[in-house]
KEKE-3310 file (N, C-alpha, C; in steps of 0.2 Angstrom, whole numbers, plus 5000, padded with zeros to 4 digits):
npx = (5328:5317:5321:5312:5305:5299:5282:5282:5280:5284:5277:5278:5275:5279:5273:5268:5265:5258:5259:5244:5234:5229:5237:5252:5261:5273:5267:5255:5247:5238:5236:5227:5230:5235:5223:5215:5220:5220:5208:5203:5211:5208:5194:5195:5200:5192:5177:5183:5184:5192:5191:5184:5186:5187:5177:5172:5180:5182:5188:5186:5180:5185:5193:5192:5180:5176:5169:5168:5169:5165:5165:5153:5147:5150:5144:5141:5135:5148:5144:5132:5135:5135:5136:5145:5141:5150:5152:5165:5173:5186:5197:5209:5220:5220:5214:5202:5186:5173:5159:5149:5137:5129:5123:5119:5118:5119:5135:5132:5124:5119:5120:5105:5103:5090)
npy = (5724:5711:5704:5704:5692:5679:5671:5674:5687:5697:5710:5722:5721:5707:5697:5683:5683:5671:5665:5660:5668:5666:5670:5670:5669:5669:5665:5655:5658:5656:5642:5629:5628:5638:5648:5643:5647:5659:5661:5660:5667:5680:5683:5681:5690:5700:5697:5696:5683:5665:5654:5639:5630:5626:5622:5618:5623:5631:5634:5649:5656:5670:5671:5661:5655:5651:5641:5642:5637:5647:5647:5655:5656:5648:5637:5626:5610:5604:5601:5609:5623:5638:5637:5646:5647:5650:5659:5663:5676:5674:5686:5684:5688:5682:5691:5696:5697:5699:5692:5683:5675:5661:5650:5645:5635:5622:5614:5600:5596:5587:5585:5582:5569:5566)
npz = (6082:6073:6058:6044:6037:6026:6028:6040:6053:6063:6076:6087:6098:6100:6095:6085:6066:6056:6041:6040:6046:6060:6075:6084:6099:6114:6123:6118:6111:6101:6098:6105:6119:6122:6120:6128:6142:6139:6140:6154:6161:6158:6159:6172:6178:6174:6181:6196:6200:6203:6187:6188:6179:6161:6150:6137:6123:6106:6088:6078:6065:6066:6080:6095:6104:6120:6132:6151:6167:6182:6200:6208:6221:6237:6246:6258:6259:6248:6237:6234:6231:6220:6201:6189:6171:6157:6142:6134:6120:6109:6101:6087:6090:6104:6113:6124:6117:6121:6133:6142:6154:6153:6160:6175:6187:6201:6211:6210:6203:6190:6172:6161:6149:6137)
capx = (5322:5319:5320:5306:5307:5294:5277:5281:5281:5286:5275:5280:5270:5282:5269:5272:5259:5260:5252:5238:5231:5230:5243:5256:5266:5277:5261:5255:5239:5236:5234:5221:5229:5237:5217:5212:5222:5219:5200:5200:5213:5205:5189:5196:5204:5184:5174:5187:5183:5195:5188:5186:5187:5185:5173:5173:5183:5181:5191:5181:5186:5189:5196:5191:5176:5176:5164:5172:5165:5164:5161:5149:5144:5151:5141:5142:5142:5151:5138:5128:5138:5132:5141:5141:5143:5152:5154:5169:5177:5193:5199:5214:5228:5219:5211:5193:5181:5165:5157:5142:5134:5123:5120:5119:5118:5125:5140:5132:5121:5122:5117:5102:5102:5085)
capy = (5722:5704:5705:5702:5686:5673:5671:5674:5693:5699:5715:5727:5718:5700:5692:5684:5681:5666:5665:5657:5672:5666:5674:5666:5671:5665:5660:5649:5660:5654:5636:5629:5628:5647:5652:5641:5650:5667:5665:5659:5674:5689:5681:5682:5698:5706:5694:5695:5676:5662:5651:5633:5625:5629:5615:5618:5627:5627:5641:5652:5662:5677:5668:5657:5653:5646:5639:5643:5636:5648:5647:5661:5656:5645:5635:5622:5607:5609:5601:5617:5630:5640:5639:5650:5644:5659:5660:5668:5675:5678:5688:5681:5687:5680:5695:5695:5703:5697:5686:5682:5671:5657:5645:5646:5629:5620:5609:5593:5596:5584:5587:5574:5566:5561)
capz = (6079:6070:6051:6040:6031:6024:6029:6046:6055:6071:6079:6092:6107:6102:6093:6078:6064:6052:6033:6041:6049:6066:6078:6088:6104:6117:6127:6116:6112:6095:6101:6109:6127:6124:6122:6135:6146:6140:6142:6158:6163:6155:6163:6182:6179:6173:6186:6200:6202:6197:6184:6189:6172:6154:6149:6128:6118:6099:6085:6075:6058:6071:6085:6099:6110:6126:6140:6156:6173:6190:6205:6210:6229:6239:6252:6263:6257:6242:6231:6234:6229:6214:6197:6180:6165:6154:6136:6131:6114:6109:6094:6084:6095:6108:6119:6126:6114:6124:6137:6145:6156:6148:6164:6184:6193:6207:6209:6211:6196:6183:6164:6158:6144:6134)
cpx = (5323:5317:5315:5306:5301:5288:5277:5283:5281:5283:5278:5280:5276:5277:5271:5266:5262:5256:5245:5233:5231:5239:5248:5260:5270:5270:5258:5246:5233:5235:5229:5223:5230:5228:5213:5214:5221:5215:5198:5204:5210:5198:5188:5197:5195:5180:5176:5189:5187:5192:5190:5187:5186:5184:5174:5178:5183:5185:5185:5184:5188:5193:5196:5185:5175:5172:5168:5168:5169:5163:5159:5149:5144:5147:5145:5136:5144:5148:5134:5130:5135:5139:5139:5145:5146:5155:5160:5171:5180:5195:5207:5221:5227:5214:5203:5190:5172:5163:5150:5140:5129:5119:5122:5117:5123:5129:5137:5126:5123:5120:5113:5102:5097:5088)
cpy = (5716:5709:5702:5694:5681:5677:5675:5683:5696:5705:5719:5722:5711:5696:5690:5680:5676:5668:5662:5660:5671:5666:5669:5672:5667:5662:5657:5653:5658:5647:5634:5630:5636:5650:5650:5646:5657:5668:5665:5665:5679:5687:5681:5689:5702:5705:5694:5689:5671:5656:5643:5628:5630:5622:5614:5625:5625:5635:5643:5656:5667:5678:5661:5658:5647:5646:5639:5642:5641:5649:5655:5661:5649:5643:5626:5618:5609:5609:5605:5621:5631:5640:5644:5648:5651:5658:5666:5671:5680:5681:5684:5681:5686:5686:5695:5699:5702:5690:5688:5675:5666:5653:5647:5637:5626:5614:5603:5591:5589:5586:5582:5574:5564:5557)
cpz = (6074:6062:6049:6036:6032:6025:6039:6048:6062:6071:6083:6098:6106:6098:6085:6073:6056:6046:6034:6045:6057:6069:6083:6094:6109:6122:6123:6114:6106:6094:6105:6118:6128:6127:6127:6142:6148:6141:6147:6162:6162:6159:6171:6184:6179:6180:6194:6204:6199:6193:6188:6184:6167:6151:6142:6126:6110:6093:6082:6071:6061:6076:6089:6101:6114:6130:6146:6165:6180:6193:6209:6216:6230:6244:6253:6263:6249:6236:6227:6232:6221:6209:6190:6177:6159:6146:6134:6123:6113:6103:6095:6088:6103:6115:6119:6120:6118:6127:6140:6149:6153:6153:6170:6184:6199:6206:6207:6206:6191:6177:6163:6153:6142:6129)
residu = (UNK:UNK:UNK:UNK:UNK:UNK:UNK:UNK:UNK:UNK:UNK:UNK:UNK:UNK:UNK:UNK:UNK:UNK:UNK:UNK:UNK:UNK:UNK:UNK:UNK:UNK:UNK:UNK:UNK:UNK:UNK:UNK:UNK:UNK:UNK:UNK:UNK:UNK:UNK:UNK:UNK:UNK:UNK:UNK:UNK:UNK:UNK:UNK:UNK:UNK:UNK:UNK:UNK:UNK:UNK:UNK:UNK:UNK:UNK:UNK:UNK:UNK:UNK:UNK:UNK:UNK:UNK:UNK:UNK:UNK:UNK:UNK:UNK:UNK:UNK:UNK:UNK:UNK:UNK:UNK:UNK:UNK:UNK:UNK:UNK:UNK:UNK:UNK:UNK:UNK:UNK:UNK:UNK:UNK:UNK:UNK:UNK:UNK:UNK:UNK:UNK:UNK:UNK:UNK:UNK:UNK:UNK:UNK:UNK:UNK:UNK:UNK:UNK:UNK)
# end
């Protein structure tokens, strides 16, 4: 087992927690690309769907939340396929505490601007 020293603390699970309260591990979860990652994986594994993007991501004093784009219903052509837009958040050591749906449209959608 690692020894204790500084600011820095090694867990059971591997993670290791800095004096800045956010958590670190060997994936990278304490990071923005770690929680990029972990939102869009905990979010395939629940949905059964693989996410096609993770449009926003922003920290939070608790953790993470992510926008995470996918694909619901595929059709032909592909501009039509339905997408969902899913808010995700992550607690500090990066694992899902809750998601939702915010948006439905289709691919070829665009956003307008006034």
């Amino acid at each position: 087992m690692a020894s204790e020293a500084g600011p820095e603390r090694r867990s059971g699970s591997g993670r290791t927690r800095s004096g800045s309260g956010r958590s670190r591990s060997g994936s990278g979860k304490g990071t923005a690309a770690g929680a990029m990652r972990s939102a869009a994986v905990q979010l395939q594994e629940l949905l059964g769907r693989p996410p096609e993007s993770v449009s926003a991501l922003r920290p939070t004093d608790d953790g993470w939340e992510a926008y995470v784009e996918v694909l619901e219903l595929e059709r032909i052509p592909e501009t039509t396929s339905v997408m969902g837009s899913y808010r995700v958040t992550l607690d500090t050591d990066g694992d899902l505490v809750s998601y939702e749906r915010t948006r439905r449209y289709t691919r070829g959608q665009i956003d307008r601007r006034d």
